[in-house]
N, C-alpha and C positions, 0 to 999 in steps of 0.2 A: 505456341506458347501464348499465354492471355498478357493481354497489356490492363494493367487497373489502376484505372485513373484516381488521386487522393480524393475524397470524398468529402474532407474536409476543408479545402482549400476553394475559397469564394472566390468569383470572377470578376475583375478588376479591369477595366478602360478600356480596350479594344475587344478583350475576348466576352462583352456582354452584346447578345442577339436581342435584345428586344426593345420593339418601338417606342414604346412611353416608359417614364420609369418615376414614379414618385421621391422625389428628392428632399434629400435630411440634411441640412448644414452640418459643416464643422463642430457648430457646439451644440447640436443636437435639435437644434430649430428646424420646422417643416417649411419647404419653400415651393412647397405644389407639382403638381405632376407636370414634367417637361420631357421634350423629346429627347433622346439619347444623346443625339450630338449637342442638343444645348447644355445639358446636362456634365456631359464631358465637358465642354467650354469652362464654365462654371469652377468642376475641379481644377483645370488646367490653368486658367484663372489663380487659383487658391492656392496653387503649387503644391495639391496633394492629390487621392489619387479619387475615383471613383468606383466604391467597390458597392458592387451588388449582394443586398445582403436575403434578400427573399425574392424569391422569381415566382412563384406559384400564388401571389396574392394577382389580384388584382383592382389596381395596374402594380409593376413590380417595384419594391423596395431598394434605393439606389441610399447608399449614404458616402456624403465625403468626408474623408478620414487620410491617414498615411498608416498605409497599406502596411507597409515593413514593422513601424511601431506596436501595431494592432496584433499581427501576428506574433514579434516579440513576446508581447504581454500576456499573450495567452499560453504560449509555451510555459511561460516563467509561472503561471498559475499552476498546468497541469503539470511540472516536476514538482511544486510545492506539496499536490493533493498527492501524487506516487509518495513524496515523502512521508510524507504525515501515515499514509497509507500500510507502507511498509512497517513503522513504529508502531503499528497497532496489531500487525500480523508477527508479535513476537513469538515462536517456536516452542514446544514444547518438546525439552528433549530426555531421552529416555537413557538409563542407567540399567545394566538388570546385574544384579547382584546374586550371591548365593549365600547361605547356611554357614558352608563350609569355606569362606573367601580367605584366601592370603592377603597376609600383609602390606604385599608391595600390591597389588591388585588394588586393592581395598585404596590404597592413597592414591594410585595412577587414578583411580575413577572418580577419587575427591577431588584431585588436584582439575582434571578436565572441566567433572561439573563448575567448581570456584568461576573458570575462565568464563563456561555460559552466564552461569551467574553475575557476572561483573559485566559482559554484554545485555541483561535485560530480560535474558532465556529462562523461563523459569522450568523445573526437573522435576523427571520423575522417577525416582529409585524404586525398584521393583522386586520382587524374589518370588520362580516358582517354586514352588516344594514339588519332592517327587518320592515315590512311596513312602518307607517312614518317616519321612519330615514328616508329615503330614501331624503325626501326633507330637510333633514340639512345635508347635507353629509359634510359641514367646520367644526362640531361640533368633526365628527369622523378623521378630519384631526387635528385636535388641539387637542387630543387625542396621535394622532400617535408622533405629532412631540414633543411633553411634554417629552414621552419616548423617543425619539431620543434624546433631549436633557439633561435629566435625564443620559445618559450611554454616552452623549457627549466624558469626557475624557477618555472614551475606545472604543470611538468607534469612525467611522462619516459613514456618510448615502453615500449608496454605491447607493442605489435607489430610490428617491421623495417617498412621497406617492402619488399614483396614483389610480384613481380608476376604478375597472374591474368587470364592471355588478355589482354586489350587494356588493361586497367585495373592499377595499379599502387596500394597505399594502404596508409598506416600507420596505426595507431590510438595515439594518446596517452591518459593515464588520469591523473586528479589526483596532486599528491603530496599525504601524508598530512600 
């Protein structure tokens, strides 16, 4: 079994390997390249911690900081950007309807869509036709737009219905 070390987590006070280390004050001031242990002193001194933030320059990047705060802060950044993230990735959810739809059908799939709808989801009601529909194709637009109108004050129609080869579908989108 592999063991995998986080990639993200800097090396702080004891577990830094290298001799010289460029040192950053507390409030961001540079205080010259000093050996590790002085350097350690320094934080320990400060009563915070010494974390290494670049190892691959040279000589390496040592800053003192608290260690816990720092990591805090950046967790609390990156659920912000997930959030923001997720709110952008709202759903497109899909409806398919028919011609010949029943009543209680027809409201079960209004009443669902309303729900996304009021989440943020915007829909897409849809109808295939299938042999002679094909030549009533206003039957399955007077269909679509029923439903459009049905979820009217949640919604409005973001795109006609249109129709594409056999299929026919409008999309609705929240109102603000």
């Amino acid at each position: 079994m592999l063991c995998i070390a986080k990639t993200d987590e800097l090396l702080i006070n004891d577990q830094i390997k290298v001799a010289e280390v460029m040192v950053i004050g507390p409030n961001g001031e540079k205080m010259g390249v000093k050996r590790l242990e002085d350097a350690k002193t320094l934080a320990n001194y400060a009563g915070l911690d010494l974390v290494l933030m670049s190892e691959n320059s040279t000589p390496a990047v040592a800053k003192i900081m608290d260690y816990n705060k720092y990591r805090y802060e950046r967790q609390k950044k990156l659920k912000e950007a997930q959030k923001k993230q997720r709110e952008s990735n709202k759903e497109i959810k899909e409806y398919r309807l028919s011609v010949t739809i029943d009543i209680h059908d027809f409201e079960t799939r209004k009443k669902n869509a309303a729900e996304y709808l009021k989440k943020g989801h915007k829909i897409k009601a849809f109808i295939r036709f299938k042999g002679r529909q094909m030549a009533h194709t206003e039957l399955g637009k007077d269909v679509l737009l029923k439903f459009a109108s049905e979820l009217s004050e949640l919604s409005q129609i973001e795109i006609e219905p249109k129709l594409e080869g056999k299929q026919m579908s409008v999309l609705l989108a929240p109102k603000k």
